[in-house]
Backbone of each chain as nested JSON, in Angstrom:
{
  "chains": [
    {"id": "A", "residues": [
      {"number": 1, "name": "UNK", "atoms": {"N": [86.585, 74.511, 31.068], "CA": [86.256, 75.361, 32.232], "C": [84.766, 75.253, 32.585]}},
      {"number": 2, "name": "UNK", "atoms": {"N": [84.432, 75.183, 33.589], "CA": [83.012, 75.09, 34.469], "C": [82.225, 76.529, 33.471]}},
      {"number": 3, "name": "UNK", "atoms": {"N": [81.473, 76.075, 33.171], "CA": [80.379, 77.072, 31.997], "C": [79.644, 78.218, 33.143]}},
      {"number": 4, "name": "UNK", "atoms": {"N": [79.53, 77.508, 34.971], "CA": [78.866, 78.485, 35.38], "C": [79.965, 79.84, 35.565]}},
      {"number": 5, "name": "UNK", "atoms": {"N": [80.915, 79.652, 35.815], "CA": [82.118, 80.223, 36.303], "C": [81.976, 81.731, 34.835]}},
      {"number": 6, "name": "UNK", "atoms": {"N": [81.47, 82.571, 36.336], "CA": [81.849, 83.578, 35.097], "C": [80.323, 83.989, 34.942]}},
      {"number": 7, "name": "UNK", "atoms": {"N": [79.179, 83.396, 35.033], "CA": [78.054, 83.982, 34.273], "C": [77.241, 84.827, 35.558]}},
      {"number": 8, "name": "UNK", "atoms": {"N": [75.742, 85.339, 35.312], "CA": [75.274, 86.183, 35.836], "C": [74.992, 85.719, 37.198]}},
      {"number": 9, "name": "UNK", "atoms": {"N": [74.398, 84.137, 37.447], "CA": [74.363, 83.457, 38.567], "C": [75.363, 83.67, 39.533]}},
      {"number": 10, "name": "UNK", "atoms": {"N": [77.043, 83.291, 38.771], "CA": [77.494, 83.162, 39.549], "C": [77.962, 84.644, 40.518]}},
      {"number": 11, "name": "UNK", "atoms": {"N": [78.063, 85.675, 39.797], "CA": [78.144, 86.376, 40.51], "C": [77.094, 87.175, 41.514]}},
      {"number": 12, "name": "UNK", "atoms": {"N": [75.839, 86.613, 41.141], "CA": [74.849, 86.859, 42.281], "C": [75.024, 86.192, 43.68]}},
      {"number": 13, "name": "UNK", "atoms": {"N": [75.792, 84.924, 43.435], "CA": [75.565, 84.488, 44.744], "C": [76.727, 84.852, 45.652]}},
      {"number": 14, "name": "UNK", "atoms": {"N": [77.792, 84.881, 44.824], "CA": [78.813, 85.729, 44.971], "C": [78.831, 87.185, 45.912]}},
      {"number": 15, "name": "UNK", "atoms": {"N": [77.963, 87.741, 45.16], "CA": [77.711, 89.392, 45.86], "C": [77.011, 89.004, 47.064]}},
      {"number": 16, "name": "UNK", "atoms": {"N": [75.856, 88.273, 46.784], "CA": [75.444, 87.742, 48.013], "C": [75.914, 87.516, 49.663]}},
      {"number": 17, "name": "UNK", "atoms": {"N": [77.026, 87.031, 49.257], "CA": [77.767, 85.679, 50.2], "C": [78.528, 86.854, 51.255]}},
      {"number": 18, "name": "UNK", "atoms": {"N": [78.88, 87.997, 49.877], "CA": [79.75, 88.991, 50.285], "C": [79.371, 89.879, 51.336]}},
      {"number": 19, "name": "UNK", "atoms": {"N": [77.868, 90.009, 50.51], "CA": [77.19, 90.916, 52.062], "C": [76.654, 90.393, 53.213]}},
      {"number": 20, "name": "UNK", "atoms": {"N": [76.424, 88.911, 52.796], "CA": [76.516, 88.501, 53.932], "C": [77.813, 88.268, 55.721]}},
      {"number": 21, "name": "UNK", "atoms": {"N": [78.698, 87.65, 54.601], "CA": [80.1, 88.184, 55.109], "C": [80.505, 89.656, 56.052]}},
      {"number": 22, "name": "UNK", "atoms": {"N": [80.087, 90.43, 55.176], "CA": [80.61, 91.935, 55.896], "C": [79.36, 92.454, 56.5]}},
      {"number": 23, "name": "UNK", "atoms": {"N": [78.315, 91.538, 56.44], "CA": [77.315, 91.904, 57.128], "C": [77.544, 93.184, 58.682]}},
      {"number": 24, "name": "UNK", "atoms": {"N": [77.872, 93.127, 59.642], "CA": [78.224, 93.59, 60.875], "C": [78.848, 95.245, 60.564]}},
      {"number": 25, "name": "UNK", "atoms": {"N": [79.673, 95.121, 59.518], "CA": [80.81, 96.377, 59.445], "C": [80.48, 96.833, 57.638]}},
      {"number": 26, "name": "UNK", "atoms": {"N": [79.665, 96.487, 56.907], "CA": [79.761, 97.361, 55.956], "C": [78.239, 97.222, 55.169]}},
      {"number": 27, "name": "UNK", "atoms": {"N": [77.765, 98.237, 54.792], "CA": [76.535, 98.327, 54.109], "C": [76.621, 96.884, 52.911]}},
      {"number": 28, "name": "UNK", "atoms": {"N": [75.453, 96.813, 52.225], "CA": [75.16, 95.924, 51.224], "C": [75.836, 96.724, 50.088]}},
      {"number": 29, "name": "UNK", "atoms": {"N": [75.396, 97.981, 49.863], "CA": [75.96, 98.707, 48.817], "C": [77.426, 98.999, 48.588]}},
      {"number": 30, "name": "UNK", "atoms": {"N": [78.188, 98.942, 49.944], "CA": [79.466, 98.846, 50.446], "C": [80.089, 97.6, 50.217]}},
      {"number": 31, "name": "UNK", "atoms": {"N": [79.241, 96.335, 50.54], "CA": [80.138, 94.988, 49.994], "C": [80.158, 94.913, 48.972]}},
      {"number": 32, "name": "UNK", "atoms": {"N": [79.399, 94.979, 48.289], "CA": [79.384, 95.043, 46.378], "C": [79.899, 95.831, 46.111]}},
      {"number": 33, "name": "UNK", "atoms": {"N": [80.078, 97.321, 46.214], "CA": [81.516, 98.008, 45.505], "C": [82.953, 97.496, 45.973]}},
      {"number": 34, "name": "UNK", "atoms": {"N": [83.002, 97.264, 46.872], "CA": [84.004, 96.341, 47.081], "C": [84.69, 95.023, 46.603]}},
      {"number": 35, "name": "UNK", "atoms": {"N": [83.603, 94.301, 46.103], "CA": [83.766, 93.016, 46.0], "C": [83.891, 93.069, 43.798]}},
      {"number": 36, "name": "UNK", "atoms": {"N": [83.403, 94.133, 43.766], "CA": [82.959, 94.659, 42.401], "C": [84.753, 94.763, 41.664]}},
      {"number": 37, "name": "UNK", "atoms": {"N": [85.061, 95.946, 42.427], "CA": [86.817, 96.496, 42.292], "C": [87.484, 95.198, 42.155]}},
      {"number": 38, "name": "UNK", "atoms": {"N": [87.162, 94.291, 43.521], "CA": [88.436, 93.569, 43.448], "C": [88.45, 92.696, 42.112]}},
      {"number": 39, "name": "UNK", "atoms": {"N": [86.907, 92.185, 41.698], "CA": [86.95, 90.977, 40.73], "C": [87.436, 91.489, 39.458]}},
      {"number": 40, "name": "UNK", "atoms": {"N": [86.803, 93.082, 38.952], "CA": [86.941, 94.194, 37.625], "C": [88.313, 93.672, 37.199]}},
      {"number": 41, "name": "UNK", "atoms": {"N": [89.506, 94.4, 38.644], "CA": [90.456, 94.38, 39.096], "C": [91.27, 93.286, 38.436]}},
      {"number": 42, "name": "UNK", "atoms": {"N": [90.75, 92.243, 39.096], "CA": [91.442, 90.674, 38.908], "C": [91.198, 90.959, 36.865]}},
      {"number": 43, "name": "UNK", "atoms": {"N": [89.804, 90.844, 36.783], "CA": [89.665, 90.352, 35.502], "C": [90.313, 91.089, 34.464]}},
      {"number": 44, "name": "UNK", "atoms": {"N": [90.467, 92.098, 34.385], "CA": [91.685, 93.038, 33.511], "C": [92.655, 92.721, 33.784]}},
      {"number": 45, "name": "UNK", "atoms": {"N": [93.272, 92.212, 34.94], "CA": [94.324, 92.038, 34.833], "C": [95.038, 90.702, 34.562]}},
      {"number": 46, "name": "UNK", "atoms": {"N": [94.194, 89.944, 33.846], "CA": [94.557, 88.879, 33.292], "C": [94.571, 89.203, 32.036]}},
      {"number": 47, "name": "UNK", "atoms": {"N": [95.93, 88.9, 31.642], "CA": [96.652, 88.72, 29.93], "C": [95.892, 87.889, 29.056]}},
      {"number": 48, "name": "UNK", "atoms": {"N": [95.344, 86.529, 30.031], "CA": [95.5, 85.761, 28.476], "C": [94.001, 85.849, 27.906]}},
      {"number": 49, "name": "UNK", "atoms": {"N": [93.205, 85.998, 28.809], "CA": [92.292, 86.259, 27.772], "C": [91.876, 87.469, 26.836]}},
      {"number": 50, "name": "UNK", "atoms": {"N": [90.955, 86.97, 25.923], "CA": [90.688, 87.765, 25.023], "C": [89.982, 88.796, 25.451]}},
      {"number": 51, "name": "UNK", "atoms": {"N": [89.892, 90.235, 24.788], "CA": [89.227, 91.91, 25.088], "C": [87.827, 91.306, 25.195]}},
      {"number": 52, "name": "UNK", "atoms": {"N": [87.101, 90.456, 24.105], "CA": [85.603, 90.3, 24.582], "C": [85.468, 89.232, 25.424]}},
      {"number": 53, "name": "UNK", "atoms": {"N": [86.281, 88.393, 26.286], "CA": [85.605, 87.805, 27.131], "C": [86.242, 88.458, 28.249]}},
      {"number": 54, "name": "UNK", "atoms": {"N": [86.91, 89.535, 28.273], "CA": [87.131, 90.485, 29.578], "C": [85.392, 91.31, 29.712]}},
      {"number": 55, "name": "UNK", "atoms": {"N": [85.529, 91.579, 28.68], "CA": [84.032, 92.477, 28.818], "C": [82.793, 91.931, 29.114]}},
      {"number": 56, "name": "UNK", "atoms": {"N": [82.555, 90.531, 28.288], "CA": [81.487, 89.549, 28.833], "C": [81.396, 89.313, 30.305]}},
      {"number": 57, "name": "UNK", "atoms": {"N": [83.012, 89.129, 30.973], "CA": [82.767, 88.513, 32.291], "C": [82.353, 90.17, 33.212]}},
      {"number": 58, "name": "UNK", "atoms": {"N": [82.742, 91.304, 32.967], "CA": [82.615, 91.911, 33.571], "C": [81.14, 92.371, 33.445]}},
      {"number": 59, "name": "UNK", "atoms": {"N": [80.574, 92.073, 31.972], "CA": [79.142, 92.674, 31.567], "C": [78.205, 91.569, 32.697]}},
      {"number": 60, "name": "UNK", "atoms": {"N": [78.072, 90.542, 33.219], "CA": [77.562, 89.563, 33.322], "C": [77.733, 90.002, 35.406]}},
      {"number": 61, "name": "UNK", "atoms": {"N": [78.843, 90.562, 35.909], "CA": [79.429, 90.88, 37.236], "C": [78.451, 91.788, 37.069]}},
      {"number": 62, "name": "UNK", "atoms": {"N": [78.129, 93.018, 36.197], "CA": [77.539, 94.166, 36.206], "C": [75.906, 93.902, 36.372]}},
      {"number": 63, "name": "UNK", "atoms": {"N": [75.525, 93.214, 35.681], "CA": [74.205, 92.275, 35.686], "C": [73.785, 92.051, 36.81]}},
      {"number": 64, "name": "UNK", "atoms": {"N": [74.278, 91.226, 37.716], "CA": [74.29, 90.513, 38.865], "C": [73.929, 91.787, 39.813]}},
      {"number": 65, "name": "UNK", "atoms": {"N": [75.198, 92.409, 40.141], "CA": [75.074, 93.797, 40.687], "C": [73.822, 94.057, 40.881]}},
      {"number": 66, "name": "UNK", "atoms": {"N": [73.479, 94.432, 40.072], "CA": [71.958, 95.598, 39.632], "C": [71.378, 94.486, 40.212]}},
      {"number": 67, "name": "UNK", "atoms": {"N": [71.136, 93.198, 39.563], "CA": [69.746, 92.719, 40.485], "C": [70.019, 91.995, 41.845]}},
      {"number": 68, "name": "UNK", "atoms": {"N": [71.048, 92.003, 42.353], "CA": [71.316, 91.757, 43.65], "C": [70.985, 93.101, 44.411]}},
      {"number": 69, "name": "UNK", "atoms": {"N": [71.141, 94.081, 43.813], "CA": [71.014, 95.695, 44.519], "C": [69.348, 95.657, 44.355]}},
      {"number": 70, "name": "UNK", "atoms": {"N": [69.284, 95.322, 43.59], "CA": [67.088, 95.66, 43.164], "C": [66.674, 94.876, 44.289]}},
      {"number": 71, "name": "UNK", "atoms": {"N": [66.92, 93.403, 44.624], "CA": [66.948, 92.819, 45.732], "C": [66.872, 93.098, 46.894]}},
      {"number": 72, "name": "UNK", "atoms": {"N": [67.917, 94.217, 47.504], "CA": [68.812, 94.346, 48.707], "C": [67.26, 95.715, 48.97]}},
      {"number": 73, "name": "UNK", "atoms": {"N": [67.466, 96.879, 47.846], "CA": [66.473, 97.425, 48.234], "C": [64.396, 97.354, 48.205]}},
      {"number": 74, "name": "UNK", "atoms": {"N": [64.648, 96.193, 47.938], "CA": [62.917, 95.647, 47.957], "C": [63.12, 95.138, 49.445]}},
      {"number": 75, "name": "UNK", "atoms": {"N": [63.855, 94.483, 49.497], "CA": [63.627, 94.226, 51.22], "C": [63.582, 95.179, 52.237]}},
      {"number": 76, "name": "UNK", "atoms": {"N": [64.74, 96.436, 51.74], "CA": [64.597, 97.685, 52.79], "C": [63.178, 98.112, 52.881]}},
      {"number": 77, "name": "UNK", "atoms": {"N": [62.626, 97.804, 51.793], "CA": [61.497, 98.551, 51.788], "C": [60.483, 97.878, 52.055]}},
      {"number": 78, "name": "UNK", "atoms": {"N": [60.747, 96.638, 52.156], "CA": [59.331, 96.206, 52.947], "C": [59.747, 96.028, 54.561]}},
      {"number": 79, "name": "UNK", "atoms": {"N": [60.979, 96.268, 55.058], "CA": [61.481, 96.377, 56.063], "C": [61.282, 97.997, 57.084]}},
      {"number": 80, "name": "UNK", "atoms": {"N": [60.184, 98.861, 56.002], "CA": [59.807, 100.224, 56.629], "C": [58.946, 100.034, 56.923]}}
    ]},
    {"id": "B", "residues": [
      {"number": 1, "name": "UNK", "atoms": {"N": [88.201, 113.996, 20.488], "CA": [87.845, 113.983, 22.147], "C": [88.993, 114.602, 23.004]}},
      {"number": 2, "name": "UNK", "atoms": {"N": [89.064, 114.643, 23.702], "CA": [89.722, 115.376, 24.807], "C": [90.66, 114.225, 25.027]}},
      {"number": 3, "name": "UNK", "atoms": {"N": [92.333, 114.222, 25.084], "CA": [92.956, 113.145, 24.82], "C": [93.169, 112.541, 26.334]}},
      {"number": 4, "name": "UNK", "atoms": {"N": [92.675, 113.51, 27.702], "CA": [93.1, 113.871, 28.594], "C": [91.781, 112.978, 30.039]}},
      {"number": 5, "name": "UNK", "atoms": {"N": [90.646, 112.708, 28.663], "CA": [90.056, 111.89, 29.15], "C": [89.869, 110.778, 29.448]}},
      {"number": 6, "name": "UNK", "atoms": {"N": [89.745, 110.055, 30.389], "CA": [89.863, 108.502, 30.661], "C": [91.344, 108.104, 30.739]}},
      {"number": 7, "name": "UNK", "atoms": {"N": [92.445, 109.226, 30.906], "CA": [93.78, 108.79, 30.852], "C": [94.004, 108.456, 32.687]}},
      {"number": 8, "name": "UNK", "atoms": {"N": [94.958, 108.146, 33.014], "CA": [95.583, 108.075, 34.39], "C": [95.151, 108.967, 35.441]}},
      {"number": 9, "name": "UNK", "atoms": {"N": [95.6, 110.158, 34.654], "CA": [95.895, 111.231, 35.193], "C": [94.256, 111.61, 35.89]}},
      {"number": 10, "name": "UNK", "atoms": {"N": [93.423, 111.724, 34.802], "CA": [91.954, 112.262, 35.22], "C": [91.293, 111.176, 35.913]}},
      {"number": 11, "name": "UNK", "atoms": {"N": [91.718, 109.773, 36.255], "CA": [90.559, 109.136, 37.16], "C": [91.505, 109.119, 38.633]}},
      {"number": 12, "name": "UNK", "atoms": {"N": [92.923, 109.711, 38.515], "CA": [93.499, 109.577, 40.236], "C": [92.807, 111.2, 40.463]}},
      {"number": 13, "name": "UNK", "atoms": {"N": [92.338, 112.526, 39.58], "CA": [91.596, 113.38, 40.254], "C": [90.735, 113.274, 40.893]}},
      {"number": 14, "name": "UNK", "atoms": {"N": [89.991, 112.849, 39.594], "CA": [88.318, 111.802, 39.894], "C": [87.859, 111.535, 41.0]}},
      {"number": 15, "name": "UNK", "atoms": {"N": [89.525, 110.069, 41.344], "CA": [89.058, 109.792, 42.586], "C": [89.252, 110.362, 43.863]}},
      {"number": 16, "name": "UNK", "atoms": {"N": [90.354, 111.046, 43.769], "CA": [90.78, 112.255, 45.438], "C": [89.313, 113.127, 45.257]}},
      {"number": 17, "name": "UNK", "atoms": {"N": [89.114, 113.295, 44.189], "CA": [87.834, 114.428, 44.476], "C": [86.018, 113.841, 45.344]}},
      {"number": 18, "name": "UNK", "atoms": {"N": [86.219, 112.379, 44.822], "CA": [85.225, 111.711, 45.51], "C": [86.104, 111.569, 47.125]}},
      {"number": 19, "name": "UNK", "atoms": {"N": [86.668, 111.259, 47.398], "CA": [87.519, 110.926, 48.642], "C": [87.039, 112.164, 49.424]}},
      {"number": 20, "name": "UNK", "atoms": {"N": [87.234, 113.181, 48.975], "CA": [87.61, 114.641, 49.5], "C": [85.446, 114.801, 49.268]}},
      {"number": 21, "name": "UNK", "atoms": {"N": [85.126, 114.492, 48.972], "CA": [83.655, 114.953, 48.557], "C": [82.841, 113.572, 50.282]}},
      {"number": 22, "name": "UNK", "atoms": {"N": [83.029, 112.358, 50.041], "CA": [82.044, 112.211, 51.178], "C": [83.379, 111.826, 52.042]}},
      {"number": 23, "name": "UNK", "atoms": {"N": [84.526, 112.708, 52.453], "CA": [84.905, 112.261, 53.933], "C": [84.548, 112.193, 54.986]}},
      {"number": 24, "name": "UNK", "atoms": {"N": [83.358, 112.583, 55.72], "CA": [82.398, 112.859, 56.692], "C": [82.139, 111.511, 56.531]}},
      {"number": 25, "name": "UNK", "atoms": {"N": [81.718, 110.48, 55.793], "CA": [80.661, 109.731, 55.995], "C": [81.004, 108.315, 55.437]}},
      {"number": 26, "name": "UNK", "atoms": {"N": [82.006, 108.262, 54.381], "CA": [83.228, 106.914, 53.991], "C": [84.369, 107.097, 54.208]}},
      {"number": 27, "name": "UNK", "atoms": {"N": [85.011, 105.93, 54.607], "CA": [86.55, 105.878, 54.252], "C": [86.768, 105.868, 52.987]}},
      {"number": 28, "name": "UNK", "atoms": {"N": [87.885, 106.149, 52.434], "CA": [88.452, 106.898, 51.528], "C": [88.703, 105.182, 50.618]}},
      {"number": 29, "name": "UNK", "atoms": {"N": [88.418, 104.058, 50.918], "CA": [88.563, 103.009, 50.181], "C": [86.857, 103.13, 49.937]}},
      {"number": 30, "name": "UNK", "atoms": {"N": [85.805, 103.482, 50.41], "CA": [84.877, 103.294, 50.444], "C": [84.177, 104.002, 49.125]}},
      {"number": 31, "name": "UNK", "atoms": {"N": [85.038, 105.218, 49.373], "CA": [84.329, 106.419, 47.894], "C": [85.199, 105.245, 46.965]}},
      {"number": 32, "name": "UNK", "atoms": {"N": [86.213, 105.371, 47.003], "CA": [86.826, 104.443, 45.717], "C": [86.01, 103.827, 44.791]}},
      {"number": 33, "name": "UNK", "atoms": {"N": [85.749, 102.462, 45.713], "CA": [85.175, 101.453, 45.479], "C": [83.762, 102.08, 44.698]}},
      {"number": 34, "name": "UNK", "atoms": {"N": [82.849, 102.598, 45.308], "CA": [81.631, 103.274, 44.822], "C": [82.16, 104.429, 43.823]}},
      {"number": 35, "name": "UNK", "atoms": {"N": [82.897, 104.806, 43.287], "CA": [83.428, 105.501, 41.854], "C": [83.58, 104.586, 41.015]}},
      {"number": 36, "name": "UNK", "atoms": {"N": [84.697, 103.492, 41.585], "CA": [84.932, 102.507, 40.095], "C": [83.588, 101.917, 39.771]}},
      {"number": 37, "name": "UNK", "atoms": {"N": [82.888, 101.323, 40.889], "CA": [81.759, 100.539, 40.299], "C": [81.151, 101.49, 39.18]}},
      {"number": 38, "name": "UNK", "atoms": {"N": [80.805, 102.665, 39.765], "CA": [79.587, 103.496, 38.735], "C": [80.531, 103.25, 37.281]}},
      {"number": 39, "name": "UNK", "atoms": {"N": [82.12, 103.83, 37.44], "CA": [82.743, 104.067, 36.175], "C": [82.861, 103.225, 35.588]}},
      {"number": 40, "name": "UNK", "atoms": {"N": [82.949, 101.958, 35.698], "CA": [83.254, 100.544, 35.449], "C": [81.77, 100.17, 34.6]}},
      {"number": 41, "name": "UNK", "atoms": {"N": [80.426, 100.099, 35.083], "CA": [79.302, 100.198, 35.162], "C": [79.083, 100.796, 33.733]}},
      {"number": 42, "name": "UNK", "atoms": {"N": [79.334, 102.437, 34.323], "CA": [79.327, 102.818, 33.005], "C": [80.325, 102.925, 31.277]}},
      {"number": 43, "name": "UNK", "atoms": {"N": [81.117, 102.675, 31.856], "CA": [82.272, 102.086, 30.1], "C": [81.378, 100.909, 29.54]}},
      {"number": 44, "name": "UNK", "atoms": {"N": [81.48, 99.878, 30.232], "CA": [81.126, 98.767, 29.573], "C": [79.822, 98.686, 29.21]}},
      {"number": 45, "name": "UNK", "atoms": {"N": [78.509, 99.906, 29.904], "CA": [77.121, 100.073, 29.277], "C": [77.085, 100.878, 27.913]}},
      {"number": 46, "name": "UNK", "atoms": {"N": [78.535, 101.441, 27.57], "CA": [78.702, 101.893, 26.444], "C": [78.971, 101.336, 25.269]}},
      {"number": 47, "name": "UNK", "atoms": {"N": [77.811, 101.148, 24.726], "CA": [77.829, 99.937, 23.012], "C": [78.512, 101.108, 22.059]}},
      {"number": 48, "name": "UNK", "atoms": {"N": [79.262, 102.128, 22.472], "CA": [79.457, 102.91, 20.815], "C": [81.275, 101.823, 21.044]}},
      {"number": 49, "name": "UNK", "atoms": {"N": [81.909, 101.907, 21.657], "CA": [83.283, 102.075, 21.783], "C": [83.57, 100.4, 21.307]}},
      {"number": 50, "name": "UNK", "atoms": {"N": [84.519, 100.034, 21.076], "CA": [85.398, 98.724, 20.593], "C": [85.781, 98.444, 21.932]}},
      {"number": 51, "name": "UNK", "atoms": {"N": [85.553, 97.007, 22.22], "CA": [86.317, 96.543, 23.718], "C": [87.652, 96.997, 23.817]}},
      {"number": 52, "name": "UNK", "atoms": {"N": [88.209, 96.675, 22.885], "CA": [89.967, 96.935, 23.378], "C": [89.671, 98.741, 23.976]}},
      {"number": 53, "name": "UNK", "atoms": {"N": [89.009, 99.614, 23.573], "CA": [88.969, 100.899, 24.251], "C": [88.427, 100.637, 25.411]}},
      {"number": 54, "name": "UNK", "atoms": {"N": [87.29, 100.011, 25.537], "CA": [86.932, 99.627, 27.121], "C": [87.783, 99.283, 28.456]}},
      {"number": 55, "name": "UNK", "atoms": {"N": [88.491, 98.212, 27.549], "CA": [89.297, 97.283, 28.733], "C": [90.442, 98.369, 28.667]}},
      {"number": 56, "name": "UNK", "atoms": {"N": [91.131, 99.075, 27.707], "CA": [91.735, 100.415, 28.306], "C": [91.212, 101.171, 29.08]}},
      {"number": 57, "name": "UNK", "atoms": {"N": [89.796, 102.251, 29.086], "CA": [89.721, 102.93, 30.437], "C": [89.393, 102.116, 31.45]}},
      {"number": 58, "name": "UNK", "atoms": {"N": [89.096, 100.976, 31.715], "CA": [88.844, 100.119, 32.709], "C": [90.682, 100.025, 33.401]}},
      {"number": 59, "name": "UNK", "atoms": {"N": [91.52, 99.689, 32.605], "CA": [92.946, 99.874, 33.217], "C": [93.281, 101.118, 33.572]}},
      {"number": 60, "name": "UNK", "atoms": {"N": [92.559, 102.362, 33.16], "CA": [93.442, 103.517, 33.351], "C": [93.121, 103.716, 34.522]}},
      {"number": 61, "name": "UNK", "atoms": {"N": [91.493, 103.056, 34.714], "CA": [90.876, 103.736, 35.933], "C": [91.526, 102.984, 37.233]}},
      {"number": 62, "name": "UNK", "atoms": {"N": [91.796, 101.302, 37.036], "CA": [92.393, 100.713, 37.504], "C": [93.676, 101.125, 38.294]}},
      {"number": 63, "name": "UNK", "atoms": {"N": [94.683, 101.465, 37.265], "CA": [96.014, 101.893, 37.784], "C": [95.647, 103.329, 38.899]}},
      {"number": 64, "name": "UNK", "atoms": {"N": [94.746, 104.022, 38.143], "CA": [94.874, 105.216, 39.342], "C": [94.239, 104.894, 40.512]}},
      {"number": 65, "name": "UNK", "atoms": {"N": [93.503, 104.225, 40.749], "CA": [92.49, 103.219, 42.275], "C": [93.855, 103.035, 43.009]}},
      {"number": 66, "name": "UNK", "atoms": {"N": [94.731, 101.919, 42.215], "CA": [96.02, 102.042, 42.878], "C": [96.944, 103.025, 43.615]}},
      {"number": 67, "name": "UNK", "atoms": {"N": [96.94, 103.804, 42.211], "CA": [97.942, 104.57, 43.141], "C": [97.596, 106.007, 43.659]}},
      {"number": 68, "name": "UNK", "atoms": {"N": [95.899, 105.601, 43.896], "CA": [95.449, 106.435, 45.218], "C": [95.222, 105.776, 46.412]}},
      {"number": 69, "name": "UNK", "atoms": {"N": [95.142, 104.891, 46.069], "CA": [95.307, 104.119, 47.541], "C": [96.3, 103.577, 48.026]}},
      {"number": 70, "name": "UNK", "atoms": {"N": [97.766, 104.043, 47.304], "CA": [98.925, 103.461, 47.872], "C": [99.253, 104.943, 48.97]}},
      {"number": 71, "name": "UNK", "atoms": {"N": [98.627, 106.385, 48.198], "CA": [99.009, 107.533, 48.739], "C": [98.417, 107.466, 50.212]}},
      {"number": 72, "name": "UNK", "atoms": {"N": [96.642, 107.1, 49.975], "CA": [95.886, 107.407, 51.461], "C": [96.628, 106.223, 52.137]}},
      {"number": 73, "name": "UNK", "atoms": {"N": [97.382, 105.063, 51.737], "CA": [97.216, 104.619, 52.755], "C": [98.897, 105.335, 53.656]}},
      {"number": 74, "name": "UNK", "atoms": {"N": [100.107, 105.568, 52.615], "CA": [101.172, 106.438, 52.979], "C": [100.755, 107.174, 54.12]}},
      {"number": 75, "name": "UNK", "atoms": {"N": [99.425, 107.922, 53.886], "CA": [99.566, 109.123, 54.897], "C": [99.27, 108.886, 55.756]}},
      {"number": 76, "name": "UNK", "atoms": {"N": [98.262, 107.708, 55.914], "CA": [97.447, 106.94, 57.15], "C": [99.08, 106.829, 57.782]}},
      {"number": 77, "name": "UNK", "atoms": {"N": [99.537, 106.084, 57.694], "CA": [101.144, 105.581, 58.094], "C": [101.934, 106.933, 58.854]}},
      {"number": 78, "name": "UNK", "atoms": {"N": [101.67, 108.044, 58.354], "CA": [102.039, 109.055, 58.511], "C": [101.604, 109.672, 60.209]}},
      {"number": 79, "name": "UNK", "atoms": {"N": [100.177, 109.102, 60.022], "CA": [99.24, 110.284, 60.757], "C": [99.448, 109.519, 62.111]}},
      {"number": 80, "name": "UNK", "atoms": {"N": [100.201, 107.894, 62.011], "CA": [100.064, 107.064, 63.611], "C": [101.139, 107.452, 63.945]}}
    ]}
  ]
}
């Protein structure tokens, strides 16, 4: 399996892409809880893997989050 | 602990109570989404617990997301 698949990168660009996407109709903070649920979502609900690489992939989604959000609001704020 | 915590039952309150808390200002997928993240967020920032307990309240919280949003969307259906 692709080693990036899954790590903190990938879901930065990921969240990214997302708010870019819903840009028009939903806040930044709004695409990422969104986009957050669905992946959590997906990733529990896969059987075959193992309890700690459910938690890794989600610890690593959670990661991303936060500094895609630290991101989103440094720009608001130089945007005042 | 309270056996009553992190079960089914207490995150479909959870979440009608966020629903019912910013209706003025999200749709009711919107509080969702911004509950699981925080709850989600917070299980897995919790180093006391064993994953397999994690990836359980992560499902409990899961299943009830569901089947509160199978209800709002019932009533939506209702209300056209």
């Amino acid at each position: 399996m692709d080693s990036h698949l899954f790590s903190v990168d990938y879901f930065k660009k990921a969240l990214k892409k997302q708010i870019k996407k819903n840009g028009n109709r939903l806040t930044p903070v709004q695409s990422m809880n969104s986009y957050y649920h669905s992946v959590v979502s997906a990733i529990i609900q896969d059987k075959i893997n193992k309890n700690f690489e459910l938690i890794r992939r989600i610890r690593h989604l959670d990661e991303a989050y936060q500094a895609v959000n630290e991101e989103v609001l440094q720009k608001q704020q130089q945007q005042q």
